[in-house]
mmCIF file of the C-alpha atoms, coordinates in Angstrom:
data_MODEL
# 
_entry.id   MODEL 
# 
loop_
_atom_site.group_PDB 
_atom_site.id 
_atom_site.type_symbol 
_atom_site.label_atom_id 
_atom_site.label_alt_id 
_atom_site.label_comp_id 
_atom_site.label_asym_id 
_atom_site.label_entity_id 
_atom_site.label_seq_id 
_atom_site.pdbx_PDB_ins_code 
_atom_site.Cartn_x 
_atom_site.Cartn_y 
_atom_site.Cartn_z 
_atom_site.occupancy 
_atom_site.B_iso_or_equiv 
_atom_site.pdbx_formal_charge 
_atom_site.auth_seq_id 
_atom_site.auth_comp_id 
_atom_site.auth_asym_id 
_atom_site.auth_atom_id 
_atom_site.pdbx_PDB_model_num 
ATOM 1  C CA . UNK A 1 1  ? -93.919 92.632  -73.293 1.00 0.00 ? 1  UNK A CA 1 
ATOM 2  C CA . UNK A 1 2  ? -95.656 94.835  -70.508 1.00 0.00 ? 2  UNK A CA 1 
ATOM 3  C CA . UNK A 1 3  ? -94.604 97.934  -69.014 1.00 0.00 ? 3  UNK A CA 1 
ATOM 4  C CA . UNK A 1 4  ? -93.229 98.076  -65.335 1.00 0.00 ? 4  UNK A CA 1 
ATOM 5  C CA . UNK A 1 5  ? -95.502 99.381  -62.954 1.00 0.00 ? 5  UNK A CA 1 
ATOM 6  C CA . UNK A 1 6  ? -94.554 103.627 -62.072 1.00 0.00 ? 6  UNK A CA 1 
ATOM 7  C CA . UNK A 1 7  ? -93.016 101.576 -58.791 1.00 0.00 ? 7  UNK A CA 1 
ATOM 8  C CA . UNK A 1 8  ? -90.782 99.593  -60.403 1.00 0.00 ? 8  UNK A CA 1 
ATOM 9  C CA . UNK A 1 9  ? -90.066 102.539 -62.892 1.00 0.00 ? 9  UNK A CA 1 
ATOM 10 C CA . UNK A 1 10 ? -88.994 104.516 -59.858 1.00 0.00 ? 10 UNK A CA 1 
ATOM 11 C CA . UNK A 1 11 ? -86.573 101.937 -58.207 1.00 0.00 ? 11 UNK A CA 1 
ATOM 12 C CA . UNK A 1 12 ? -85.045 101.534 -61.748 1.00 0.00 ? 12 UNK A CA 1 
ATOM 13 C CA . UNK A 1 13 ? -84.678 105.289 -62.272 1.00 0.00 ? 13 UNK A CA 1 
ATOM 14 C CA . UNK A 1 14 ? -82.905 105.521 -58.712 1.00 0.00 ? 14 UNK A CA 1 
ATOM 15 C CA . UNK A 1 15 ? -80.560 102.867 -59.373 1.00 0.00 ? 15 UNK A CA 1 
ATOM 16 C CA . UNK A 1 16 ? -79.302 104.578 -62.512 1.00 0.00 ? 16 UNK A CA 1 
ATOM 17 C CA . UNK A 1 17 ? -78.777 107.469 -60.790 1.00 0.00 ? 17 UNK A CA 1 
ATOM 18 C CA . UNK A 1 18 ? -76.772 105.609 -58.103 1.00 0.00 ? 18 UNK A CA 1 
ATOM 19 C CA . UNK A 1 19 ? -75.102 104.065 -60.903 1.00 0.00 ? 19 UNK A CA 1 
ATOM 20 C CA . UNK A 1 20 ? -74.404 107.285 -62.596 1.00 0.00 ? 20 UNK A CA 1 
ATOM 21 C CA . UNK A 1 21 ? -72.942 109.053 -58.796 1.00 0.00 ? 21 UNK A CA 1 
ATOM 22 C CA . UNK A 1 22 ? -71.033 105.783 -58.361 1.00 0.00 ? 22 UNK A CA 1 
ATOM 23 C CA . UNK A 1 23 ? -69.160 106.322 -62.184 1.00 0.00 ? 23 UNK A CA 1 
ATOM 24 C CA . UNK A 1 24 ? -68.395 110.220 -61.695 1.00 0.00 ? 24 UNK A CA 1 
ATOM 25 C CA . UNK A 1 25 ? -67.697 109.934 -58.188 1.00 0.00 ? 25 UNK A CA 1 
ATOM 26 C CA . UNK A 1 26 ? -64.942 107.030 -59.047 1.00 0.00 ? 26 UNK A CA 1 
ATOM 27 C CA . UNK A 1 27 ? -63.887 108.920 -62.073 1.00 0.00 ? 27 UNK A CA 1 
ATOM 28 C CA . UNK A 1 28 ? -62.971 111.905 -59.674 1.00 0.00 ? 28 UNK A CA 1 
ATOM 29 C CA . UNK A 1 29 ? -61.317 109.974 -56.916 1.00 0.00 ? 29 UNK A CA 1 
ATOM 30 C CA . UNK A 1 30 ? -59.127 107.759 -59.028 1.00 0.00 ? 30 UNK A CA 1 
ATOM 31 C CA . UNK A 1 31 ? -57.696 110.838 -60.978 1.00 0.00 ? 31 UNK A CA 1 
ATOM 32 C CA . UNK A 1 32 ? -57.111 112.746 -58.023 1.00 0.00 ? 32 UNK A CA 1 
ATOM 33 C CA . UNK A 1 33 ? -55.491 109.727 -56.225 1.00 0.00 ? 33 UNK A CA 1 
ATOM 34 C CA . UNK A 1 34 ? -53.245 109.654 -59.581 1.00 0.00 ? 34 UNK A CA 1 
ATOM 35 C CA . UNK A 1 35 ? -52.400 113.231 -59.107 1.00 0.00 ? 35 UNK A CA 1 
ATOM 36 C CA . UNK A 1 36 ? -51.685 112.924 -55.784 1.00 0.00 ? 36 UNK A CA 1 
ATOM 37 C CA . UNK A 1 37 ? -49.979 110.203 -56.058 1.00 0.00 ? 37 UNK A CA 1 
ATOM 38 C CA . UNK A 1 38 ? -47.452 111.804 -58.840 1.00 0.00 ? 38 UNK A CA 1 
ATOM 39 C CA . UNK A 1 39 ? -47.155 114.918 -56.816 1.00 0.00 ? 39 UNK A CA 1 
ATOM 40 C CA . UNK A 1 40 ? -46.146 112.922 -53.058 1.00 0.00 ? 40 UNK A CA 1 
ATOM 41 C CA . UNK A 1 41 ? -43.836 110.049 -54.827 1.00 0.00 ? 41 UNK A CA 1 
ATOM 42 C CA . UNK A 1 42 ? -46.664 107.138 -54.274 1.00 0.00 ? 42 UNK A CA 1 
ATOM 43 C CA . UNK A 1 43 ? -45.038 103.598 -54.384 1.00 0.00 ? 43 UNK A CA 1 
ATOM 44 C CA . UNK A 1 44 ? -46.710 102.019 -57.469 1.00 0.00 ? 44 UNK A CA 1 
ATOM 45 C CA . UNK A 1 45 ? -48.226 99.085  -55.544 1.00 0.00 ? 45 UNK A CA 1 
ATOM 46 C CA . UNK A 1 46 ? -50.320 102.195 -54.149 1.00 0.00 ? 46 UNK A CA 1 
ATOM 47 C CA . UNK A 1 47 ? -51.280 102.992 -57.521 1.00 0.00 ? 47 UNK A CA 1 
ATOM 48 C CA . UNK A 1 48 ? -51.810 99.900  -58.559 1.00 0.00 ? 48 UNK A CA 1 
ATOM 49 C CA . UNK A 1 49 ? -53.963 99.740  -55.571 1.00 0.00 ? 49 UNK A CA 1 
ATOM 50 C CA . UNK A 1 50 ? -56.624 102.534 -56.476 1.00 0.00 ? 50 UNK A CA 1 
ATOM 51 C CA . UNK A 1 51 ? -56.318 101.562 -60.264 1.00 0.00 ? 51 UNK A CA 1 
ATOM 52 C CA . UNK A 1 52 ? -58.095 98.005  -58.830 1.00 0.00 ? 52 UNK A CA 1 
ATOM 53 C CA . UNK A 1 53 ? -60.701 99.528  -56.815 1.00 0.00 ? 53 UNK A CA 1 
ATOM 54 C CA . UNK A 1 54 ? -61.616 101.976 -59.346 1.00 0.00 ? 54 UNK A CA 1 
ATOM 55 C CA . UNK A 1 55 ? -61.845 98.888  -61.863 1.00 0.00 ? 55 UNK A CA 1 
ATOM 56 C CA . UNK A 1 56 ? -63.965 97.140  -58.850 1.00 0.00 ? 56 UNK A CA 1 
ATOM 57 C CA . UNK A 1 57 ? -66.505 100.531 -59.002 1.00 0.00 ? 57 UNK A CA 1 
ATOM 58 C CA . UNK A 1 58 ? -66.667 100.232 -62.711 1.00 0.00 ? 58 UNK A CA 1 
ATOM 59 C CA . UNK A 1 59 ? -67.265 96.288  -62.870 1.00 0.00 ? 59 UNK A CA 1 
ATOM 60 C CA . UNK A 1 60 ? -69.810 97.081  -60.352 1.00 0.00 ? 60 UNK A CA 1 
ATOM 61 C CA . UNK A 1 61 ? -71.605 99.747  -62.145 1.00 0.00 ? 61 UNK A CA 1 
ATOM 62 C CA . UNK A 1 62 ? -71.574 97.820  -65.383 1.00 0.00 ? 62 UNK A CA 1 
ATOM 63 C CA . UNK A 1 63 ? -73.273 95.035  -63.783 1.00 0.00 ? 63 UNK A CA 1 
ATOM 64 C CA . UNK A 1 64 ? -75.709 97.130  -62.439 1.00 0.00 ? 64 UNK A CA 1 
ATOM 65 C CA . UNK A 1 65 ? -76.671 98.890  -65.773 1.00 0.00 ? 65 UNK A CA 1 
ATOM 66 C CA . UNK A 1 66 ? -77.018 95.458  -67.526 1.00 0.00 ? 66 UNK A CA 1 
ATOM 67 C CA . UNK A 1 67 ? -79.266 94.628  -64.831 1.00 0.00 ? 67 UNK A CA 1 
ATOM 68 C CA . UNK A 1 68 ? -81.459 97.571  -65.660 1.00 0.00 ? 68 UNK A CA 1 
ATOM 69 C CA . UNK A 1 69 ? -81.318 97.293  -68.978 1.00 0.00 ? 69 UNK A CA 1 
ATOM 70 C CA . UNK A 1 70 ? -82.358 93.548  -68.342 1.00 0.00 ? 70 UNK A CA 1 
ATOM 71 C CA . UNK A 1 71 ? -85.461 94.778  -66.072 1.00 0.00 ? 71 UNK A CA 1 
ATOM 72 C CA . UNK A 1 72 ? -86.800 97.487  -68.405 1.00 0.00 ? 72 UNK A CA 1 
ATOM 73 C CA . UNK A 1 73 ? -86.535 94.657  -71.403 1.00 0.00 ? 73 UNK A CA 1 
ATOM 74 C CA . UNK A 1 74 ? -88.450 92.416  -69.822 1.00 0.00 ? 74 UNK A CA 1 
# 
């Protein structure tokens, strides 16, 4: 098993801080949506709505942190 180069290391390092930005910054929207949502009267098929797209973000992010993980294993 070999190290990746300080290059690779880099690009791996920057995705998991994209990774990271992309979990808070979801984590922030979708509660405030909720909030917002409770405070205006939001149909719940609007809910709903951001409750999928916030599952989308996470899916996404999850995939992207296995693929890291994957990279700095091999």
């Amino acid at each position: 098993m070999t190290r990746p180069s300080p290059e690779q290391e880099r690009h791996l390092a920057r995705q998991a801080r994209l990774v990271a930005f992309v979990i808070a910054g979801t984590m922030l929207l979708w509660m405030g949506a909720q909030w917002i949502g409770g405070k205006v009267g939001l149909e719940a098929r609007y809910a709903f709505l951001f409750d999928f797209a916030a599952l989308a973000a996470f899916f996404w992010a999850l995939v992207v942190t296995y693929q890291i993980w994957r990279k700095r294993q091999g």
